[in-house]
LUMMIVEX-302070 format. One record per atom (N, C-alpha, C): x negated, y, z negated; residue in one letter. Coordinates in steps of 0.1 Angstrom, whole numbers, plus 5000, padded with zeros to 4 digits. Example, Ala and Ser with C-alpha at 12.3 -4.5 7.8 and 13.67 -1.06 7.14 Angstrom:
residues 2
486849434922A
487749554922A
486849674922A
487249784929S
486349894929S
487150004921S
***
This chain:
residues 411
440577239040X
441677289048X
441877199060X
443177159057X
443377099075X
443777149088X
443377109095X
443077149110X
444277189116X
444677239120X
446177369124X
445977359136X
446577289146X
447177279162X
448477339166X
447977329178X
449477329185X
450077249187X
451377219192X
452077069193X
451176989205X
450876999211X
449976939221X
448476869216X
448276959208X
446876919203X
445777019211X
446177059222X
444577079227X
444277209227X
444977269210X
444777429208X
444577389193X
443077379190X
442977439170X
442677579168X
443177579159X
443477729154X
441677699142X
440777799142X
439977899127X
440877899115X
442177959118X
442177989107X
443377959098X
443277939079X
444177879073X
445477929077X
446877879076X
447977909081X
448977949071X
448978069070X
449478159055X
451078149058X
451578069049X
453378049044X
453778139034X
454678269039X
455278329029X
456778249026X
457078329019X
458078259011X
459378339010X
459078469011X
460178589009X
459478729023X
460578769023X
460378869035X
459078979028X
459278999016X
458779139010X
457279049009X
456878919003X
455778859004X
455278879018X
456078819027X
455178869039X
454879039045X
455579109041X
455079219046X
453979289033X
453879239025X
452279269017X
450979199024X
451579069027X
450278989033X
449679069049X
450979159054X
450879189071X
450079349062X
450479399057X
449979509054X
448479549051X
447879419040X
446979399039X
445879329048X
446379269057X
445679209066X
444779329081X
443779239080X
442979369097X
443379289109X
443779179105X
444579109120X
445078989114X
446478999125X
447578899118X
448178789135X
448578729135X
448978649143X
449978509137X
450978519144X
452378409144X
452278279154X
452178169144X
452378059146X
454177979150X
454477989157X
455877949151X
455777759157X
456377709162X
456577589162X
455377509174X
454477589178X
453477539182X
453477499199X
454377519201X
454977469221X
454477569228X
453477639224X
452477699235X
451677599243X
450977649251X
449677549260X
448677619258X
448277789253X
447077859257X
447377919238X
445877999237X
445878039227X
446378149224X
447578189230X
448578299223X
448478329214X
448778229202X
448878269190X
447778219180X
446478219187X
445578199183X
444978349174X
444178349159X
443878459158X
442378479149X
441978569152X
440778569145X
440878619131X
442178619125X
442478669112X
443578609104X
444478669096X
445578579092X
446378519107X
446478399098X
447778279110X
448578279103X
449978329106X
451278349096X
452378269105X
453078159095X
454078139100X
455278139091X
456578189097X
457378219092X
458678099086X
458578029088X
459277909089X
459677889075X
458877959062X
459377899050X
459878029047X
460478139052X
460978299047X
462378209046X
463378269034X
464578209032X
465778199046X
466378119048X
467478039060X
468078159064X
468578219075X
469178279075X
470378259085X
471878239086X
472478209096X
473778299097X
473578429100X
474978529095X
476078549107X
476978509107X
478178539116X
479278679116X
478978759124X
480078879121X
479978949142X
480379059137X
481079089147X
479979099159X
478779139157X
477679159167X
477178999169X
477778919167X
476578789171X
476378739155X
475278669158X
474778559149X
473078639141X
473478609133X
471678689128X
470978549127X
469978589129X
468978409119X
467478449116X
467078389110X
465978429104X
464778339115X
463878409119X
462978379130X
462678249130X
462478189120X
461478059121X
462377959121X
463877949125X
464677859125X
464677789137X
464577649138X
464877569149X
466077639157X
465977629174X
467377629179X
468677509174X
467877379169X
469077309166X
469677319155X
468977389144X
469977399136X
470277549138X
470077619144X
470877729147X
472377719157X
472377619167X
473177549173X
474077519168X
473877419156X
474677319149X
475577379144X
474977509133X
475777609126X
477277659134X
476477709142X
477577779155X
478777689161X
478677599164X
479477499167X
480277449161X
479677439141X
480677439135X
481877539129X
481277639134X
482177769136X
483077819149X
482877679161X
483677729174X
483277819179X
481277819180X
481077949184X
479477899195X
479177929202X
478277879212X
477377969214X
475977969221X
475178049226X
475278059244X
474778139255X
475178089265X
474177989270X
473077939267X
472277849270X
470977749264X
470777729266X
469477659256X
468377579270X
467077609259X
465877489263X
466077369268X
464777259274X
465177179272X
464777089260X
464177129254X
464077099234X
464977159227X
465577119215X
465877219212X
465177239193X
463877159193X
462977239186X
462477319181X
462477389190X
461577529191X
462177609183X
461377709178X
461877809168X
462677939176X
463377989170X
464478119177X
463078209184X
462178279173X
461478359172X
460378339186X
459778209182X
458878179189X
459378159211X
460278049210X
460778049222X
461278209225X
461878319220X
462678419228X
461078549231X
459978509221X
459078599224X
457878559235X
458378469242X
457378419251X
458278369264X
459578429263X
460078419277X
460778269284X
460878159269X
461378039271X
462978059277X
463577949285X
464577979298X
465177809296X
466377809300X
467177659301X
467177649316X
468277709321X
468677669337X
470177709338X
470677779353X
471677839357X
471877909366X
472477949376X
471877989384X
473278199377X
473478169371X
474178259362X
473278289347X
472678189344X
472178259331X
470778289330X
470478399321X
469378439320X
468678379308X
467278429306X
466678349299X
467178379281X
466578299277X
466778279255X
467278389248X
465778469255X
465378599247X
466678719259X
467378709266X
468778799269X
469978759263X
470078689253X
470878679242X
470478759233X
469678809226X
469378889216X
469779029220X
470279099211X
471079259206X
470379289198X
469879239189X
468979309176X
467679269170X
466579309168X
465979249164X
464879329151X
464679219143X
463879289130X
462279259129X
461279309126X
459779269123X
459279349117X
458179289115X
457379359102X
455879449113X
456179569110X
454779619115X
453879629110X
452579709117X
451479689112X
451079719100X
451979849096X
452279849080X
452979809073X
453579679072X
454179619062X
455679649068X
456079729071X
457479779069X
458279749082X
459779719075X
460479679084X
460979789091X
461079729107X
461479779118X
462579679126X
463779769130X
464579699137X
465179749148X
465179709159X
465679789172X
466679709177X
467779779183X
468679719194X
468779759203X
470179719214X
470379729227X
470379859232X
470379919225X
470580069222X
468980169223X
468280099217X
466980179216X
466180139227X
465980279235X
464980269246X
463680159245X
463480139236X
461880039235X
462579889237X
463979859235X
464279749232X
463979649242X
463979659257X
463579559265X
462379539263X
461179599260X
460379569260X
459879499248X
460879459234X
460679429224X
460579269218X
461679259228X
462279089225X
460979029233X
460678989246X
459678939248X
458678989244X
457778979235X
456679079230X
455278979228X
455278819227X
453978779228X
453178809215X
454178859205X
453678859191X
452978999190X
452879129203X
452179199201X
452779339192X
453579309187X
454679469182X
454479429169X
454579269165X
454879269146X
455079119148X
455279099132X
456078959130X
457379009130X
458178909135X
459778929138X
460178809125X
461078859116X
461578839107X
463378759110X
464078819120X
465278789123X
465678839136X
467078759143X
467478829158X
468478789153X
469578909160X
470778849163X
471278829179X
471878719179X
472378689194X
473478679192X
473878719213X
475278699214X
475578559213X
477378589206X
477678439206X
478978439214X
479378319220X
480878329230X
481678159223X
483078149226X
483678089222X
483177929225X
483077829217X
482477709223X
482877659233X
481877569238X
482677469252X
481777339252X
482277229258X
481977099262X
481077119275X
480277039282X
479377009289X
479676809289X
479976819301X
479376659306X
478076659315X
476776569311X
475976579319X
476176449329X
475476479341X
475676369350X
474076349358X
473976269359X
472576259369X
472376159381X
471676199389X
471676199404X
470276139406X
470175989413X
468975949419X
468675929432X
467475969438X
467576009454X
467976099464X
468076179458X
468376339465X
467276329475X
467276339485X
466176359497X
465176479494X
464476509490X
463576609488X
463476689501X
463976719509X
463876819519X
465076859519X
466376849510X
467776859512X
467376969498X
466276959488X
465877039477X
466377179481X
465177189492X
465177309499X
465877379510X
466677259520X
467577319527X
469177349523X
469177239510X
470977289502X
470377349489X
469177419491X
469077479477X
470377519466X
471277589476X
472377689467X
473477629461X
473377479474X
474377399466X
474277319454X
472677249459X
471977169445X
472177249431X
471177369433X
471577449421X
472577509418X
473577549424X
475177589421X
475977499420X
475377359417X
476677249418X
476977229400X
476777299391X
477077299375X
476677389371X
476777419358X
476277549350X
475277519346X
474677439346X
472777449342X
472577279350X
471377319355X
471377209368X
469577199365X
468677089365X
467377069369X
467176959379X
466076979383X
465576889394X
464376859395X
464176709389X
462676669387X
462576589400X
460976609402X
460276559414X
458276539409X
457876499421X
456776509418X
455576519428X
456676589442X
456076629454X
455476579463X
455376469461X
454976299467X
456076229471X
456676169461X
458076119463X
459176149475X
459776089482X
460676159486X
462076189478X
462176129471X
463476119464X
463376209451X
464476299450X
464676349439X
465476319430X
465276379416X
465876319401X
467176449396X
468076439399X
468476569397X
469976569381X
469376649378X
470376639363X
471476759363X
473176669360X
473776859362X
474676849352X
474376999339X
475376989332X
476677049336X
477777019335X
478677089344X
479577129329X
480477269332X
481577319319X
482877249325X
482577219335X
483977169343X
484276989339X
485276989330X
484876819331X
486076749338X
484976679347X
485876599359X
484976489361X
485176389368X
485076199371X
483376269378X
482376239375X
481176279392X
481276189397X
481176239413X
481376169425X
479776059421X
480175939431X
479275819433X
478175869439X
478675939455X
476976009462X
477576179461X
476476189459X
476176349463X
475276399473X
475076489479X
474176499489X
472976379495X
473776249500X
472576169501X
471876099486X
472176129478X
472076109462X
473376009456X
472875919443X
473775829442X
473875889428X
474875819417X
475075869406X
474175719396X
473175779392X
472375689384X
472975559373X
472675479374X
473575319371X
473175339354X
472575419347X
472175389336X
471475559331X
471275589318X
469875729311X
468875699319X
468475839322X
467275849327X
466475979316X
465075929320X
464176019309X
463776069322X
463076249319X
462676329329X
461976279336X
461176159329X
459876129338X
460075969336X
460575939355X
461075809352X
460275669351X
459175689345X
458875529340X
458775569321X
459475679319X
459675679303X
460775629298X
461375589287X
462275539283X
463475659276X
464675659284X
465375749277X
466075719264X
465575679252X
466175679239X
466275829237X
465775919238X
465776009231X
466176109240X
466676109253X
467476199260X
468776239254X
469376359257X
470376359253X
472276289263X
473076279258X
473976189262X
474176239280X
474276139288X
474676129303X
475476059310X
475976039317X
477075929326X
477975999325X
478076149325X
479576229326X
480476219310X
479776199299X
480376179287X
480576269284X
481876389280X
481776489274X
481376549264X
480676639260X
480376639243X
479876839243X
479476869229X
479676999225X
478177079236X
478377169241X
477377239242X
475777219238X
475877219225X
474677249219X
474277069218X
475276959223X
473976809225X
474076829238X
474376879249X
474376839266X
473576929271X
473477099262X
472877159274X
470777139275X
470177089260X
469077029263X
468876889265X
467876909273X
467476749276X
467276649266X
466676709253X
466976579240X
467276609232X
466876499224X
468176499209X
467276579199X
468076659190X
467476719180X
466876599170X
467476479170X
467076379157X
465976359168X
465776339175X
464076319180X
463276389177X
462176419168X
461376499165X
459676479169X
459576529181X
458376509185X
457376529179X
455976489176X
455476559163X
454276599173X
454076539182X
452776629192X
452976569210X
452776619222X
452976589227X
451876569239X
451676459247X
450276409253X
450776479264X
450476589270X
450476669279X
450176869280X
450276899288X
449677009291X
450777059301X
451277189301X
452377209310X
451877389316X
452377409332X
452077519336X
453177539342X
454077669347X
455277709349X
454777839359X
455477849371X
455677939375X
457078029384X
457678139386X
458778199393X
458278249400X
459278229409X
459078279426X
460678349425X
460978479437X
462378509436X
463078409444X
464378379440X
465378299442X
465478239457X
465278369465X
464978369481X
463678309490X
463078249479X
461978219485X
461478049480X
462678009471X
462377869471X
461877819476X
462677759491X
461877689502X
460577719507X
460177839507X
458777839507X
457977789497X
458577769486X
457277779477X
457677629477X
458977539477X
458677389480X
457977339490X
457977409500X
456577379513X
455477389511X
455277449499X
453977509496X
453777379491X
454577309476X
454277169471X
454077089474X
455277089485X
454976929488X
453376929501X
453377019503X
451877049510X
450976989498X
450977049489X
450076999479X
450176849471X
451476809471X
451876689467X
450576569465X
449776539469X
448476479468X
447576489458X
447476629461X
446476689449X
446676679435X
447976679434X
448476669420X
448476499414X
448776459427X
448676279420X
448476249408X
446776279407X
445876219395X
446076279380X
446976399380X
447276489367X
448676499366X
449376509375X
451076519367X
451776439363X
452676479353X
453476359351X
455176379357X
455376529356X
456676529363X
456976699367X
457576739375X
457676869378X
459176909380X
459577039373X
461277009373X
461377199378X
462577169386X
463177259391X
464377349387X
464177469379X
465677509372X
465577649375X
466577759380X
467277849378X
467577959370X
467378049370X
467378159362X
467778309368X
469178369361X
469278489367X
468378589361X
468478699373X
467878829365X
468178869352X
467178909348X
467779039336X
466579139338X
466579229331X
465979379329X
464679359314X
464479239307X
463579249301X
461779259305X
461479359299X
459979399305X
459279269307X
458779169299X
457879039300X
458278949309X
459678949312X
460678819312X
460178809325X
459678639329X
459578639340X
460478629352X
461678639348X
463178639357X
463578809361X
462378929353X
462379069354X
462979099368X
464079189368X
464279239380X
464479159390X
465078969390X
464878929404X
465478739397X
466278769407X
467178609402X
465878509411X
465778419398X
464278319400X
464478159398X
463778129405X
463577989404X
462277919399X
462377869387X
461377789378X
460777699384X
459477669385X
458777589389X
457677539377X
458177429369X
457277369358X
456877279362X
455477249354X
454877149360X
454277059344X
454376929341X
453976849329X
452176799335X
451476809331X
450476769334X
450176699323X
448976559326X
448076449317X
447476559309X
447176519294X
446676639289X
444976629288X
444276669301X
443376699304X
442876779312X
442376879302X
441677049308X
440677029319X
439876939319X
438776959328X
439476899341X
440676809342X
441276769355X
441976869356X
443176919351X
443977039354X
443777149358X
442377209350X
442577349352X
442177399372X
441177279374X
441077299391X
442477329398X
443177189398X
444277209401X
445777329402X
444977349385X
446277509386X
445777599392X
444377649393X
443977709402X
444277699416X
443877609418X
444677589436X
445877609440X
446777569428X
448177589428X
448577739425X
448177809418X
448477959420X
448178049429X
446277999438X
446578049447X
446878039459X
447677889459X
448977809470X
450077919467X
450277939456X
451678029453X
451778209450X
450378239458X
449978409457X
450978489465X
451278409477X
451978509487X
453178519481X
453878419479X
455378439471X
455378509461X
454278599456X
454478689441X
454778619426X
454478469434X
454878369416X
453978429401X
454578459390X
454478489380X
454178349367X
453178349366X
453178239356X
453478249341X
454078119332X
453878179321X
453378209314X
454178299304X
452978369296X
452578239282X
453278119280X
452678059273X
452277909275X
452377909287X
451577769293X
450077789304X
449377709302X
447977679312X
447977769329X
448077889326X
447577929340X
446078029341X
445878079355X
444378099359X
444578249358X
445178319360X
446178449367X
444878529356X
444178619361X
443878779353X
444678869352X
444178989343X
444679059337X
445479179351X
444579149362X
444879249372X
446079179380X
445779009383X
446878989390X
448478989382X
448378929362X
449678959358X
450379109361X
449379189356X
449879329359X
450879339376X
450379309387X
451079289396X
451979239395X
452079139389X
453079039392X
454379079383X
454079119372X
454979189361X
454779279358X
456079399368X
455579549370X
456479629356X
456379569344X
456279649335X
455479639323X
454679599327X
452979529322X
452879669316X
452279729323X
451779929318X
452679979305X
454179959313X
454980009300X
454779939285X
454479819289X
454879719280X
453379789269X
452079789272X
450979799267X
451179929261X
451580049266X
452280159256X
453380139248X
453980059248X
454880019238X
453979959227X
453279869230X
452679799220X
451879859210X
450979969218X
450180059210X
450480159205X
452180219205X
453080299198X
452780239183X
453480109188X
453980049172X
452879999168X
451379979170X
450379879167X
449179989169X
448780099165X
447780169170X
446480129167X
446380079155X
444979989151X
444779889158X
445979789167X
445479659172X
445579599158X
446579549148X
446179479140X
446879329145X
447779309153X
448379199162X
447679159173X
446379239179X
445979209189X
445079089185X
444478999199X
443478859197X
443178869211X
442278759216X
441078779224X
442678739237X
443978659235X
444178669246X
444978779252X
445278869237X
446078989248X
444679069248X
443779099247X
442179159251X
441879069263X
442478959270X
442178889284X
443178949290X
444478939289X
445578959298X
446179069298X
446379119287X
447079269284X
446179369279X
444779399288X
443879479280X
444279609276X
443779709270X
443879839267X
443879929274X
442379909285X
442479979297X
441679889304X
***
């Protein structure tokens, strides 16, 4: 048997990684199993989908890409870019994307993955419908409509395997990206509203040391970008997130127009990463409290030296999903790329979360943080609901593993 990781590497999986092939195959294998667990494209940092029993990924269940009046259906284990692609060739768009576009539908919308906007919400608030396999084999499907449904779409794999979603779709549009070198890093925090309100999905890499910021804006508006921007010049050439990397594989910049689905992530779908030398941790603070929590950084800016490789700044409005870490409160993303090494990092994230305790920052649920089961509960006040949801639909625990027994215990 070969050894089953995560894209990163520094997660092996126990156990063989079971490929169904048809919907009804997999719901005999979920039926029959005492514990099951979903692998989808591997862009976790922690053992989420680690399991002490079947490892199921869905990726070979037959294509699904259906267009009608509610949105787009797709079958879980589909890349966003070819779910993209489809759409586009239909004149039809999603409202946002990652900055991969990799990742599987299924896997990114149940763990809370987010693009940037200071209007748009995260992956998983595009979905209306969604289908999975419960703990007895059989399918279940809920929508906007069914009271359990917020709590369903972010779910951390704890309700079922999810078989298919449909999302909303809106009429296509163009994006020109433009990017910006030397933003003054204290202008981050004192024109926050402009930096982040100056395009429809906007990031802002740094690395809290620096004084100068790297700032990237996709804009729907397409017009000439100005030479300076706030003290910021318009970059002479591609830039990669992390500027001593080589941007071959970014996606197109210098104000060139093009479809949605190549401008709003940072790379190219023909880039196919196959593992990636780093370790990444993410946290939200509410929208209002930016500048504090950049005070807090660049306070720490030192400490980080020896382990980061780049730290990016993006936007997210509220929505009403139980997990989502944008719940209840228009947020500002604080990710962080770290050297992929656990015994240098994990000090560090510790320090850094509880640098970032007073602000209420919520970390993610699928990257390298310190947070217990008592402090997420705080931090994500539908933690309670969410754990009676799960044990409705799951009363044996046949989805459960040692990290929702860490973080989302029983009692």
């Amino acid at each position: 048997m070969s050894q089953v990781t995560n894209w990163a590497g520094n997660v092996s999986f126990a156990s063989e990684l079971r490929r169904p092939r048809a919907v009804d195959e997999l719901q005999e294998l979920v039926a029959a199993a005492e514990k099951v667990r979903v692998l989808g494209t591997g862009h976790s940092f922690n053992r989420i989908a680690d399991s002490t029993g079947a490892l199921v990924s869905v990726q070979d269940l037959p294509k699904v890409i259906e267009i009608d009046e509610r949105g787009v259906t797709v079958s879980a284990g589909l890349r966003y870019g070819e779910i993209t692609a489809a759409l586009q060739a239909q004149g039809l768009a999603l409202h946002n994307l990652g900055s991969l576009p990799h990742i599987s539908v299924a896997g990114a919308c149940s763990t809370g993955t987010h693009g940037s906007g200071d209007t748009n919400g995260p992956l998983a608030d595009a979905v209306n419908a969604i289908t999975f396999v419960n703990a007895d084999g059989e399918l279940v499907t809920l929508t906007r409509e069914d009271p359990d449904f917020a709590g369903a779409v972010i779910s951390l794999g704890a309700l079922g395997v999810t078989v298919s979603l449909t999302l909303d779709v809106q009429p296509s549009y163009q994006i020109s990206q433009v990017v910006y070198d030397g933003l003054p890093v204290e202008r981050l925090g004192s024109d926050f509203t402009e930096v982040m309100g100056s395009a429809y999905s906007v990031s802002a890499f740094t690395d809290w040391v620096d004084p100068d910021v790297m700032v990237w804006r996709k804009r729907r508006e397409l017009q000439a970008p100005e030479p300076e921007w706030l003290g910021a010049r318009l970059a002479d050439g591609p830039r990669h997130p992390i500027k001593v990397m080589p941007a071959d594989y970014a996606t197109q910049q210098g104000g060139v127009p093009g479809s949605w689905n190549e401008r709003l992530p940072h790379f190219r779908l023909e880039f196919t990463p196959s593992n990636g030398d780093e370790l990444q941790s993410e946290y939200f603070v509410a929208r209002e409290r930016a500048a504090e929590a950049f005070d807090v950084l660049r306070a720490l800016g030192n400490r980080f030296a020896s382990v980061i490789q780049v730290s990016e700044v993006r936007t997210i409005a509220a929505d009403e999903l139980w997990l989502s870490p944008s719940q209840g409160r228009d947020t500002v993303a604080l990710h962080f790329t770290w050297v992929q090494d656990e015994a240098l990092v994990r000090p560090v994230v510790a320090e850094l979360e509880a640098a970032l305790a007073p602000l209420d920052a919520r970390p993610h649920w699928g990257k390298v943080f310190a947070a217990d089961a008592t402090t997420l509960a705080e931090r994500y006040p539908r933690v309670k609901d969410f754990i009676g949801l799960a044990t409705r639909h799951d009363p044996s625990g046949k989805f459960r593993n040692p990290y929702l027994d860490t973080y989302l215990p029983l009692s």
